[in-house]
C-alpha positions in Angstrom: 15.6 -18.6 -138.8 16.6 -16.7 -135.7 15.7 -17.0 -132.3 15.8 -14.3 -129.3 15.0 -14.9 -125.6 14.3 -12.1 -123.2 14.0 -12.3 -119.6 13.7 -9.2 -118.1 10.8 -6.8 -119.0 11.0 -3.3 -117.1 12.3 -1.9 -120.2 11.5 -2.1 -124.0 13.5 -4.9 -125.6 15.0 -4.9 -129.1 15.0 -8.4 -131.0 16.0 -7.0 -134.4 17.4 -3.7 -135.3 16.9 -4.1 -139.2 14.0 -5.2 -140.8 12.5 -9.0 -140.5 9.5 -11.1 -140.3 8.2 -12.8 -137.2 7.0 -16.1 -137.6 6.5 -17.1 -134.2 6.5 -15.8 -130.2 6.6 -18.0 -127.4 5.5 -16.9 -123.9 6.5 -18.6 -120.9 4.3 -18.4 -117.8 6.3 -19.5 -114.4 2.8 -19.6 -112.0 -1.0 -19.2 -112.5 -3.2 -16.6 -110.7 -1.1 -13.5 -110.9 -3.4 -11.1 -109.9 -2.9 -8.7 -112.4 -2.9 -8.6 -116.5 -0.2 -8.8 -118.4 0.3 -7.7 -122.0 3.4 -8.5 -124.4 3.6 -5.7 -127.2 6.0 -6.3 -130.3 7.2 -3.2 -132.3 8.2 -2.5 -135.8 11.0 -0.1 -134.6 14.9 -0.4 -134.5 15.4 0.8 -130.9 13.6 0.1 -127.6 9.9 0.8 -127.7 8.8 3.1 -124.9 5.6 1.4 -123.3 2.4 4.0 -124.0 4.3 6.4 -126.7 4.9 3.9 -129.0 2.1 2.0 -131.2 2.2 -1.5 -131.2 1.9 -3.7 -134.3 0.7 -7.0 -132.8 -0.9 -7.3 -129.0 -0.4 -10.8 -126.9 -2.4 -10.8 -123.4 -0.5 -12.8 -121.2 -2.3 -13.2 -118.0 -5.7 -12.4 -116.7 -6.6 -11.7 -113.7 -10.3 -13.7 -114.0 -8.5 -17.1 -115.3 -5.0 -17.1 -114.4 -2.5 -19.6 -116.7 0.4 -21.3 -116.6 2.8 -23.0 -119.0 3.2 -21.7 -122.6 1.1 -19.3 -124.7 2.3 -19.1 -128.5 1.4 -16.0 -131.1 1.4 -17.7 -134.5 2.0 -14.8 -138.0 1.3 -16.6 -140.4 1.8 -15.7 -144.6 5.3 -15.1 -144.1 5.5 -14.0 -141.0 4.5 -10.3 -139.4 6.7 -7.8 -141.3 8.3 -5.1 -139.6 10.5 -2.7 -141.8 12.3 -0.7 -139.4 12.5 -3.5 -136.7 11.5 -5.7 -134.1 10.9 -4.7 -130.8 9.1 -5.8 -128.0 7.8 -4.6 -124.6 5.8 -6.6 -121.5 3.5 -4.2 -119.7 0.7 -4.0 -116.7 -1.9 -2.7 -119.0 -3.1 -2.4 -122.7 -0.2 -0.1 -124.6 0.7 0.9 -121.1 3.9 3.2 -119.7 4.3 0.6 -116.9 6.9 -2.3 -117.3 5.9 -5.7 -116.3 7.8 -6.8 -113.3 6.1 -8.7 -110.6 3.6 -10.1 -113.2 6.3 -10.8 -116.3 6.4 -14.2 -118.4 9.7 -16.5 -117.4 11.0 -15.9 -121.2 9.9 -14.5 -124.3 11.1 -16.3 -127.5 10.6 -14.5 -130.7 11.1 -16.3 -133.7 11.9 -14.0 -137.1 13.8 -14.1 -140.5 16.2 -10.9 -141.0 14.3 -8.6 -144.2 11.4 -8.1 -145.3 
């Protein structure tokens, strides 16, 4: 099994650039109470996802700006894992499918846990 971290989210992020499975993603959350919601998006694409062009495969909301959290949120696939053909990718953004990069409100890390193929 493989693991990637990402730590910077203004950009799409790629975890995989040939096919594999996701088992697991692990979000860290530095503070509660951001003020705004977060969403992390994870692509079945080679390349960088561009936030609100691109359709996302699997959705994770982050934070919430009625309950606020802080510590560690985990996305579970399981049956194998969430298959992605082409790729993984992954992109952090201030609203649902949206153009606009996570920066002020962005996890601490993003570990993504997947199996190369398919």
């Amino acid at each position: 099994m493989a693991v990637t971290s990402a730590s910077t989210f203004a950009a799409g992020t790629v975890i995989s650039n040939a096919a594999a499975r996701v088992s697991q993603v692990h979000v860290t959350v530095p503070t509660a109470g951001t003020g705004g919601n977060t969403f992390l998006m994870i692509y079945d694409k080679a390349t960088a996802p561009t936030g609100g062009t691109d359709t996302p495969v699997a959705v994770m909301e982050i934070f919430d700006t009625q309950d606020g959290f802080k510590g560690r949120r985990k996305m579970i696939f399981p049956g194998g894992g969430l298959r992605c053909g082409l790729g993984v990718g992954l992109f952090v953004a201030t609203a649902f499918n949206g153009a606009t990069g996570a920066t002020t409100t962005a996890p601490a890390s993003v570990d993504v846990f997947f199996e190369p193929g398919n």
